[in-house]
ZATIDREN-76722 format. One line per 5 residues: number of its first residue (from 1); their letters; for each residue x, y, z of N, C-alpha, C, CB. Coordinates in nm, 2 decimals, m for minus. Glycine has a CB too. Layout:
N
NUM = A = X,Y,Z,X,Y,Z,X,Y,Z,X,Y,Z; ...
***
This chain:
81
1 = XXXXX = 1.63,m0.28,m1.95,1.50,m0.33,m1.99,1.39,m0.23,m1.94,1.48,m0.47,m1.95; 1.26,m0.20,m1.98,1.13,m0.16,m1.97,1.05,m0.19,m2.02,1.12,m0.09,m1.98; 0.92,m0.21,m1.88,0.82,m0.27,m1.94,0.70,m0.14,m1.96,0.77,m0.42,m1.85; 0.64,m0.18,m2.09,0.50,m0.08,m2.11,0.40,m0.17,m2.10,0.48,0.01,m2.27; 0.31,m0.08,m2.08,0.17,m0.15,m2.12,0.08,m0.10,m2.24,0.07,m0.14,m2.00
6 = XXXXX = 0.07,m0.18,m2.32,0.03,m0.18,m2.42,m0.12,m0.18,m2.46,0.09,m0.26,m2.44; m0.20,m0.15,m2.53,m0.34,m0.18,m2.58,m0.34,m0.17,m2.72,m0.45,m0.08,m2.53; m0.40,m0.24,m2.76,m0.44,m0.29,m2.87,m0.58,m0.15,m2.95,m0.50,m0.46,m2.82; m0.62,m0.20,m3.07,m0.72,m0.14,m3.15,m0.84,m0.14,m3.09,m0.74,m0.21,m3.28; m0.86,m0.29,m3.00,m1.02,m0.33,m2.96,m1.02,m0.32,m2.81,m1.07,m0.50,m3.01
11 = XXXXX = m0.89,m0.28,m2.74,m0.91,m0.21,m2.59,m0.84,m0.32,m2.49,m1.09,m0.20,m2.54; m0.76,m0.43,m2.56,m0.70,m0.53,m2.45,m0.56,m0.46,m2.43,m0.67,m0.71,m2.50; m0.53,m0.48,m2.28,m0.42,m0.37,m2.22,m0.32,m0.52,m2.19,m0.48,m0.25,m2.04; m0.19,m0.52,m2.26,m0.11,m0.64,m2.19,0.02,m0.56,m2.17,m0.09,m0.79,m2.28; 0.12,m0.61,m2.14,0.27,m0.60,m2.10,0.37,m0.66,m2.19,0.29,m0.66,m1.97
16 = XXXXX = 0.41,m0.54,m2.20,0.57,m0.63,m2.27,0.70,m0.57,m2.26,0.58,m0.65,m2.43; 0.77,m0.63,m2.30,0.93,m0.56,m2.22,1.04,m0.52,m2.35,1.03,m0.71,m2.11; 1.05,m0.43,m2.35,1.16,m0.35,m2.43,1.25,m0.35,m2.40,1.15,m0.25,m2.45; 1.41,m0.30,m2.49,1.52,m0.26,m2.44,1.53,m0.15,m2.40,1.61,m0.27,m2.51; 1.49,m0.10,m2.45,1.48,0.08,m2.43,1.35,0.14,m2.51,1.62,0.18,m2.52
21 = XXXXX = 1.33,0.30,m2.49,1.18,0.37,m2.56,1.21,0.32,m2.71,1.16,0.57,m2.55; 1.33,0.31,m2.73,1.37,0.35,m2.91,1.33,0.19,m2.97,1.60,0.40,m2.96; 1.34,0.10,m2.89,1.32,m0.03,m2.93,1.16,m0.06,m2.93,1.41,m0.13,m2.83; 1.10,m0.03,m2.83,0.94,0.02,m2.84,0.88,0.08,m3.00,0.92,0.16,m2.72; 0.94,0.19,m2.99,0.91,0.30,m3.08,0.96,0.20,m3.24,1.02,0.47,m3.04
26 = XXXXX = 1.05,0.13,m3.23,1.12,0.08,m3.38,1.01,m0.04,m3.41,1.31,0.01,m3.37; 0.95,m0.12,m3.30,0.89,m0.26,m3.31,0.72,m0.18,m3.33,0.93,m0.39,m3.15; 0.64,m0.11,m3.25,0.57,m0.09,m3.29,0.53,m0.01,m3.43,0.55,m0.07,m3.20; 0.61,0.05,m3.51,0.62,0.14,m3.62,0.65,0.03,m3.73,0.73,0.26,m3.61; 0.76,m0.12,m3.68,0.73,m0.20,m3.80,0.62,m0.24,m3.77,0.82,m0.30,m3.84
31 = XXXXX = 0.47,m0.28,m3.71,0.40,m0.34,m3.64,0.43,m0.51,m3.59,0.29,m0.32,m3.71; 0.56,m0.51,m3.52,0.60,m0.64,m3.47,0.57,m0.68,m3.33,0.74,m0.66,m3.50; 0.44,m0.63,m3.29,0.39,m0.58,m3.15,0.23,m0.65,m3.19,0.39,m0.37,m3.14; 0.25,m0.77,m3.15,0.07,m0.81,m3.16,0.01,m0.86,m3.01,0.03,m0.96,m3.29; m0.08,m0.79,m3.01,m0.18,m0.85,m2.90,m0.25,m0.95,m2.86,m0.26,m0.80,m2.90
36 = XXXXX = m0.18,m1.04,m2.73,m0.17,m1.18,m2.74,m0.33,m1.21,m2.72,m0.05,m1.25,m2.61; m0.40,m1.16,m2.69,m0.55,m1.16,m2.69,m0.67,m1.21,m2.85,m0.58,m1.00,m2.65; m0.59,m1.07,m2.93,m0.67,m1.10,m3.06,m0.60,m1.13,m3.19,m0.77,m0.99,m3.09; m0.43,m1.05,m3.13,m0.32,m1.06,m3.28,m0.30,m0.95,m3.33,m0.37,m1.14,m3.41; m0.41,m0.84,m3.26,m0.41,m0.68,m3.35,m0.27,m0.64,m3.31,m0.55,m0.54,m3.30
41 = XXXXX = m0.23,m0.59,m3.45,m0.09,m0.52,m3.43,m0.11,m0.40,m3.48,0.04,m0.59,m3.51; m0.24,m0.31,m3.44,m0.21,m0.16,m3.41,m0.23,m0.11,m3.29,m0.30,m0.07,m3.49; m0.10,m0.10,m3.23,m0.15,m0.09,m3.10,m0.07,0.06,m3.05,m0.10,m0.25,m3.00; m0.03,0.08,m2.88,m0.02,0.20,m2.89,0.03,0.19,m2.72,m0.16,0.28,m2.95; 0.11,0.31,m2.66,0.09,0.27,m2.51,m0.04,0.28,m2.45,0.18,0.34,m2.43
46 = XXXXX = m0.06,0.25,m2.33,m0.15,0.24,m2.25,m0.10,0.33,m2.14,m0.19,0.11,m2.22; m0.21,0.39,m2.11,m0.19,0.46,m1.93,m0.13,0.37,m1.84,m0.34,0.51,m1.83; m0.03,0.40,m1.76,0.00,0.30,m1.68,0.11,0.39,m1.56,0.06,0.17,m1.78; 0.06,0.37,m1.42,0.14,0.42,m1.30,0.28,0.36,m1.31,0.06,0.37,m1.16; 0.33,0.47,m1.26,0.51,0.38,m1.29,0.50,0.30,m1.16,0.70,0.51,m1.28
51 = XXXXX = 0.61,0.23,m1.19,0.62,0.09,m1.07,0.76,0.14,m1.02,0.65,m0.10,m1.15; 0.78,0.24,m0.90,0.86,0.27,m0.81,0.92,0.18,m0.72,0.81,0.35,m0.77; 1.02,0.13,m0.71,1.11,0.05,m0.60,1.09,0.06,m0.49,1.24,0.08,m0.60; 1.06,0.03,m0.40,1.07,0.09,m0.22,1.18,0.10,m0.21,1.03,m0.01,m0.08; 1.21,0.18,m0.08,1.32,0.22,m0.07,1.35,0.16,0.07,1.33,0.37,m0.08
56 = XXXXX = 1.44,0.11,0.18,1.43,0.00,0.27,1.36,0.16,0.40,1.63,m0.11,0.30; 1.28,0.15,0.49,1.23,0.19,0.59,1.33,0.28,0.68,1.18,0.09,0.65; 1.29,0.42,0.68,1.38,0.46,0.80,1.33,0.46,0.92,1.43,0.58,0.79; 1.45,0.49,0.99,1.42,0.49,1.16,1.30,0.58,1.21,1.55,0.56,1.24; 1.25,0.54,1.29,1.15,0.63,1.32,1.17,0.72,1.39,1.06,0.59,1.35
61 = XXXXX = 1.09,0.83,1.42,1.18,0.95,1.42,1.10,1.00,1.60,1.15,1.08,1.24; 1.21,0.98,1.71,1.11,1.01,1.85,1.11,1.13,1.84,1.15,0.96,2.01; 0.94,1.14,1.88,0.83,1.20,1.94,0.79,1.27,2.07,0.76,1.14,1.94; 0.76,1.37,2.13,0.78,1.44,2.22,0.64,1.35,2.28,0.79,1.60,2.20; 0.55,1.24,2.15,0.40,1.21,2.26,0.48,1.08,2.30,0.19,1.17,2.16
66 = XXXXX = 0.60,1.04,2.23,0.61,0.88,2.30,0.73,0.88,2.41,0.65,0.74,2.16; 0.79,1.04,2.44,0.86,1.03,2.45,0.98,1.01,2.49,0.84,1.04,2.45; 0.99,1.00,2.36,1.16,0.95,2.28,1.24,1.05,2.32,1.18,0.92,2.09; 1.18,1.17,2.23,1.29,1.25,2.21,1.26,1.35,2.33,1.31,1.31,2.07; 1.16,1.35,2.43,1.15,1.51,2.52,1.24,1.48,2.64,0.97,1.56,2.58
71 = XXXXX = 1.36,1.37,2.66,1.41,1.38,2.79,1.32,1.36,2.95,1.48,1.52,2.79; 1.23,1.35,2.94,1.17,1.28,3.02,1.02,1.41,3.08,1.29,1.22,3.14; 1.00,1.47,2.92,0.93,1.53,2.93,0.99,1.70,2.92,0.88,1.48,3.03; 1.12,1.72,2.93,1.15,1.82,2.96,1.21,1.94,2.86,1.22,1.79,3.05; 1.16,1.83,2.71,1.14,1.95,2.59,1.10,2.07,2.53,1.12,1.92,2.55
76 = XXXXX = 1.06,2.16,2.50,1.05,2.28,2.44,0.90,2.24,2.39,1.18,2.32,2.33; 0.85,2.15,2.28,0.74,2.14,2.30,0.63,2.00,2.36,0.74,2.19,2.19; 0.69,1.98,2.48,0.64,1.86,2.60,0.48,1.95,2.62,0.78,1.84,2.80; 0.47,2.08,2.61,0.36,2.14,2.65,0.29,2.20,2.55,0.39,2.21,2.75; 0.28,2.15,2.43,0.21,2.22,2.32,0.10,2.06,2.27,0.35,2.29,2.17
81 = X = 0.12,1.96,2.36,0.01,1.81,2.33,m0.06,1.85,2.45,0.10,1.61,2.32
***
């Protein structure tokens, strides 16, 4: 499944969910794509930022300023902060 965003003739942007591009591309070309706003079924995609997954947080990575990683100061760059 994928969702686009959609706009219409007169500028209303909504959402809807496809199987795939080709199922998009087949429904809007029959015009079976109407805009729940006004009904206009010439519509078209809309700009829209992709919606990226998070990914779960990695470890954080010690720091010669907290130091984590300088051994108790006695790292290579302990003297470049």
């Amino acid at each position: 499944m994928i969702i686009y965003s959609v706009q219409c003739s007169h500028g209303h942007v909504f959402d809807e969910w496809f199987s795939n591009s080709a199922d998009y591309d087949a429904k809007a070309a029959a015009g079976e794509i109407a805009c729940p706003e006004c009904g206009d079924r010439q519509v078209g995609k809309a700009i829209m930022a992709p919606r990226v997954a998070k990914a779960a947080a990695a470890a954080p990575v010690p720091s010669c300023q907290t130091g984590g990683g300088c051994q108790g100061g006695a790292c290579a760059f302990a003297n470049d902060f």
